[in-house]
N, C-alpha and C positions, 0 to 999 in steps of 0.2 A: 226406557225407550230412547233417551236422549243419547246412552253411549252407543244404542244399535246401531240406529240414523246416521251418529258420528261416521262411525265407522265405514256406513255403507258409503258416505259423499268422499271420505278419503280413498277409500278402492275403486270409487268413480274416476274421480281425479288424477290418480296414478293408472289407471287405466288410457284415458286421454291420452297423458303425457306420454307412455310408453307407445301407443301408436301413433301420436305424432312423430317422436324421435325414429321408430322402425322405419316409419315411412318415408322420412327426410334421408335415411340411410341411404335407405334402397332405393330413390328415386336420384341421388346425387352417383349411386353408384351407377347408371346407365350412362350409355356412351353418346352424348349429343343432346342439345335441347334447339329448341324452336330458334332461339336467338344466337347459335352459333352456328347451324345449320343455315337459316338464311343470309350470314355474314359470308361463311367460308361459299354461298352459290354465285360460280361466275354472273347466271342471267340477273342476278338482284341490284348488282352493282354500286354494291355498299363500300362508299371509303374506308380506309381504313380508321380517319379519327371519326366516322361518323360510326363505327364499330366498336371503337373503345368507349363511345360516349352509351352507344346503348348499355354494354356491359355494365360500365359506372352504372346505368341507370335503375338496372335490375340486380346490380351487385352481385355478381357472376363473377366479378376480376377479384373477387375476397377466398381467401381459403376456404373449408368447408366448415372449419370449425368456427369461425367467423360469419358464414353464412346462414348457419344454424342458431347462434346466439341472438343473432339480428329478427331473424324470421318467427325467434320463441317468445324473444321480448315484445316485437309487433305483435304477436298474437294474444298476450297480455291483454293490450290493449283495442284487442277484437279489430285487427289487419292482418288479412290472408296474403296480402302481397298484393301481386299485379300480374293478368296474365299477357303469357309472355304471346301471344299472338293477337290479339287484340289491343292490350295497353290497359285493360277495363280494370276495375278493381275485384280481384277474385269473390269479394262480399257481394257483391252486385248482383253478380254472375248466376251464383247459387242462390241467392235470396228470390231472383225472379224465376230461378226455375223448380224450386223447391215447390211453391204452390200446387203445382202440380202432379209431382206426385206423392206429397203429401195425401192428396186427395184420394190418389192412385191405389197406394200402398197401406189408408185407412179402411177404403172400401172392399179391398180384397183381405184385410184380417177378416171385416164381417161376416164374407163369403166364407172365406177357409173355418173361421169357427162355425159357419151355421153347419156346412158341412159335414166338419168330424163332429157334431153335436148329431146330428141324423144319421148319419152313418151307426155313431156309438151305439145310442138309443134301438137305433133299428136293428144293431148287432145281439143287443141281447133283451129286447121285446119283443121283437115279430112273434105272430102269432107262430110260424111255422118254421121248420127245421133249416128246409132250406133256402128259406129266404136270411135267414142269420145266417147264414151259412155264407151267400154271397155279398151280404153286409159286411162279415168279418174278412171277407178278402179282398173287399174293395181299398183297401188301403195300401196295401200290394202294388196296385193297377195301378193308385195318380203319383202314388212313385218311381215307378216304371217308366212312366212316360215324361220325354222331356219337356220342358215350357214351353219352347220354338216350336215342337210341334201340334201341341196344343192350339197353341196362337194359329198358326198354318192351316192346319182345319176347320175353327172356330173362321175365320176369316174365307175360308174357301165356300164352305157351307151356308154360315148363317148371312156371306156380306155377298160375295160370287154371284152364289146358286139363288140363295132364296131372297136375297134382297131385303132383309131385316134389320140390319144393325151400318150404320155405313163404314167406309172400309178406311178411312182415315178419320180424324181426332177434328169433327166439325162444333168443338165446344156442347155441346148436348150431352145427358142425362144418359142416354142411350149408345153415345158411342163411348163410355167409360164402362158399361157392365160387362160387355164381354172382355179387356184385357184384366177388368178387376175380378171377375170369376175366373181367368187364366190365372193369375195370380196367386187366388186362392187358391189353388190344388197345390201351388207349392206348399203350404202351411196345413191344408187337410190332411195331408197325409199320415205325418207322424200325428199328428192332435189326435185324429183319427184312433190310431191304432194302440195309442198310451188312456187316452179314455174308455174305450172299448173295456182292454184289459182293465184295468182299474173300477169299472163300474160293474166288469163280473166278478173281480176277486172283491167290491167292499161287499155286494150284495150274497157273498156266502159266508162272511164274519157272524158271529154269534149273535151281536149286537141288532142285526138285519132277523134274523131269526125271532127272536124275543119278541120285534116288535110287530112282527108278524105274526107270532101266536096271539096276541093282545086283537089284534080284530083289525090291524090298519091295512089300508091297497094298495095295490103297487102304485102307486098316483103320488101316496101319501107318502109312501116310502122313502121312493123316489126323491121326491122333491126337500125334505126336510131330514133325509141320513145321508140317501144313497150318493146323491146330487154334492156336497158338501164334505164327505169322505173321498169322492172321488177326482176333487178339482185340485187340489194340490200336487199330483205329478203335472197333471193338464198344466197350470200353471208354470211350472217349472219350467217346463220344456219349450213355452209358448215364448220366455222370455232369447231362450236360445234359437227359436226359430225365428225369430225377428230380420234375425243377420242374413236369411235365407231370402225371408220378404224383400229385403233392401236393395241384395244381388239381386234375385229375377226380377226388380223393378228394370233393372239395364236392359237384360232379353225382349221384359214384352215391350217395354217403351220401342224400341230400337224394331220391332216386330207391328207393331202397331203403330208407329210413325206417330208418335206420340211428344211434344216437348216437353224436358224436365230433367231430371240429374242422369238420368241412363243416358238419354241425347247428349249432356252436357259432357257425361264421362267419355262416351265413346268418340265425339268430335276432340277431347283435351289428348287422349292416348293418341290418334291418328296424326296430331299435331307437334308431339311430344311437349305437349304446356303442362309443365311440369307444375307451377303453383295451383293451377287448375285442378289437378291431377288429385297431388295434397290436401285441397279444401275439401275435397268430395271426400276423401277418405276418412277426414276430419270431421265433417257432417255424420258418414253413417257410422264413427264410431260414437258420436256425442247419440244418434240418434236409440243405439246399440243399448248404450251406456243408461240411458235414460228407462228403457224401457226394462229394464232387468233391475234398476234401482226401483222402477214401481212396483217387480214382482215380488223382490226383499223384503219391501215396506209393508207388502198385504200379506205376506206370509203370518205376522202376528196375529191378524183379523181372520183368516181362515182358520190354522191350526195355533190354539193358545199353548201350547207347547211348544213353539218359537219363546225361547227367553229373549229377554230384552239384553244378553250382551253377544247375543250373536251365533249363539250355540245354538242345534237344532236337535234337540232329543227332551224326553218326557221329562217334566215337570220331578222334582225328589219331593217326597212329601215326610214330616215327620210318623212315628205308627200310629199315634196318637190320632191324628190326622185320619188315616187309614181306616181306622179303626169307629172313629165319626161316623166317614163314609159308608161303611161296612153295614154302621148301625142303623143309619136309614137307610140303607137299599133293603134291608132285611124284610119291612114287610110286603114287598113286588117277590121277593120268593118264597117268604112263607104263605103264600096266599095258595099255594100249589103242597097240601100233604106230601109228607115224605111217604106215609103208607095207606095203604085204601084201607073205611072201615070197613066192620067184619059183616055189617046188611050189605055190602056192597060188591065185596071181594069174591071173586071167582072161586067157584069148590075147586 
C-alpha cells in the first residue's frame, strides 16, 4: 500500500508542475499584460522611470526564462506573486474568494450525485416500462442543455415570476440552492448515464442471479452486490468530472452574480492579470489533483483487486489456492442434484 500511495503523490506532483509550467507558457506567450498596457496609455500618465520602477517591481524587465525560475521558486515557498492590477498578493486574493465556492461546488456534487443516483435507480426500478424508459434518456437532456441556460430560466422563473429564491447572492441558504442544483446537472449527467448502465449490466451477472434464487429482494440486492459492483466506473468518472464542476463554477458564478473564483477569473482575463490568472489555474488543478488522488486511494477499498503497486486487474492466485476455494464453494452447489430422483422425475 505504501508504494501505491507513493506513486499516486509523485503523479500528483508532476501533474502540478506540468500545469503550472503549461500555463506560465502560454500566459507569457500573450501579447500585453496589465502593467505594460497601462504604462504604454497616454491618459495614465506614467513616467517613464516610474515605468521601469513598476516593471522592476513585478520583474517583467527579466527574461522569461528568469521569470519563470523566480515565480517556481516563490511558489515553493507558497508565493503566487502579486496582482498586477491591484498590487494584492495573489494568496489573498484566492484564499478569500475560494470560500465561496468551495461551498458552491460542494453543494452541487451532492446535487449532481443525488441526481444520477435517482435517475440510475429510477432507470432500472420503475415499476413500468415507460417510465424507465424516460429515466434512461434523461441523461441525454441535462447534457444537452447548457449551464447559462439553465441558470437563465431557473432565475427567470423561480426568482422573476414566482418570487421564490432571490435573484442575487444575499448570503442565505436559499440563494445557494438554485445555482448549486444548476451546477449539479453538469456532473448528473454523465454519473447519471455510467451508473445507469453499470447497475443494469452488474445486475444481469450470474453472481446477481444466484443470489436471487437463494430468496434475497431487490432491496437486498441492491444494497449489498448491486450497489458496490456498480460504483467503481461511477467513481472513476466522478473524479474526471470534477474538472467540469470547477469550469461551470465560472458560468453560474458569473450568472448568478455570485462572489468567488469564477468572479475572480473572469474580472483577472478582462484585466489581463496575468498572476491572477495563474493562481486560479493553479488552484483548480491542485483542486483536480486532489480529488482523483482520493478516487485512487479508494479504489483498493471498493475493488480488492486493486494491487498495492498500482496495477488494476484480478488478483493471480496459486491452484492450490483455487482449488481451496473450489472446495468450499462446493456445498452452495451441491445443494442443488445434478439429476431428479426417480419418485420424482417426470414419466
Amino acid at each position: 500500500m505504501r508504494i501505491y500511495v507513493l506513486r499516486r503523490l509523485v503523479q500528483a506532483v508532476l501533474v502540478l508542475w506540468a500545469a503550472y509550467t503549461l500555463s506560465f507558457i502560454l500566459l507569457s506567450a500573450l501579447p500585453g499584460d496589465s502593467v505594460n498596457n497601462r504604462i504604454q496609455n497616454p491618459e495614465a500618465q506614467i513616467t517613464p522611470e516610474a515605468g521601469r520602477l513598476m516593471l522592476e517591481f513585478y520583474g517583467l524587465d527579466r527574461p522569461v526564462w528568469e521569470q519563470y525560475l523566480h515565480a517556481l521558486w516563490a511558489l515553493l515557498h507558497g508565493d503566487l506573486g502579486f496582482s498586477l492590477t491591484s498590487g494584492r498578493p495573489v494568496t489573498h486574493a484566492v484564499t478569500e474568494a475560494l470560500p465561496s465556492t468551495l461551498t458552491l461546488t460542494g453543494l452541487g456534487l451532492v446535487f449532481g450525485l443525488t441526481f444520477a443516483g435517482v435517475v440510475a435507480v429510477a432507470a432500472n426500478y420503475a415499476p413500468w416500462a415507460w417510465l424507465r424508459g424516460v429515466f434512461d434518456s434523461a441523461p441525454a437532456l441535462f447534457a444537452s442543455v447548457p449551464t447559462f441556460v439553465v441558470g437563465v430560466l431557473v432565475l427567470q422563473y423561480l426568482s422573476f415570476r414566482w418570487h421564490l429564491i432571490p435573484s442575487v447572492d444575499d448570503g442565505t441558504v436559499l440563494a445557494l440552492i438554485a445555482p448549486a442544483a444548476t451546477l449539479g446537472l453538469i456532473v448528473a449527467a454523465p454519473l447519471a448515464q455510467v451508473f445507469a448502465t453499470s447497475v443494469r449490466t452488474t445486475r444481469q451477472r450470474p453472481f446477481v442471479h444466484v443470489v436471487a434464487a437463494r430468496g434475497a429482494g431487490e432491496g437486498y440486492i441492491f444494497r449489498k452486490d448491486v450497489l458496490r459492483n456498480s460504483s467503481l466506473p461511477v467513481l472513476t468518472l466522478l473524479g474526471l468530472a470534477f474538472g467540469e464542476l470547477i469550469a461551470g463554477a465560472v458560468v453560474t458564478e458569473s450568472v448568478y452574480a455570485r462572489q468567488g473564483i469564477g468572479q475572480l477569473t473572469v474580472g483577472a482575463v478582462d484585466t489581463q492579470d496575468l498572476p491572477v490568472v495563474q493562481g486560479v489555474v493553479l488552484l483548480s488543478t491542485l483542486a483536480y489533483v486532489l480529488v482523483n488522488l482520493a478516487v485512487d486511494l479508494a479504489y483498493p477499498f471498493i475493488d480488492p483487486r486493486v494491487l498495492v503497486d498500482g496495477r488494476t486487474h484480478r488478483v493471480t492466485r496459486s491452484r492450490s489456492a483455487v482449488r481451496k476455494q473450489a472446495t468450499v464453494s462446493v456445498p452452495v452447489v451441491a445443494a442443488v442434484p445434478r439429476r431428479l430422483p426417480a419418485e420424482v422425475a417426470m414419466p
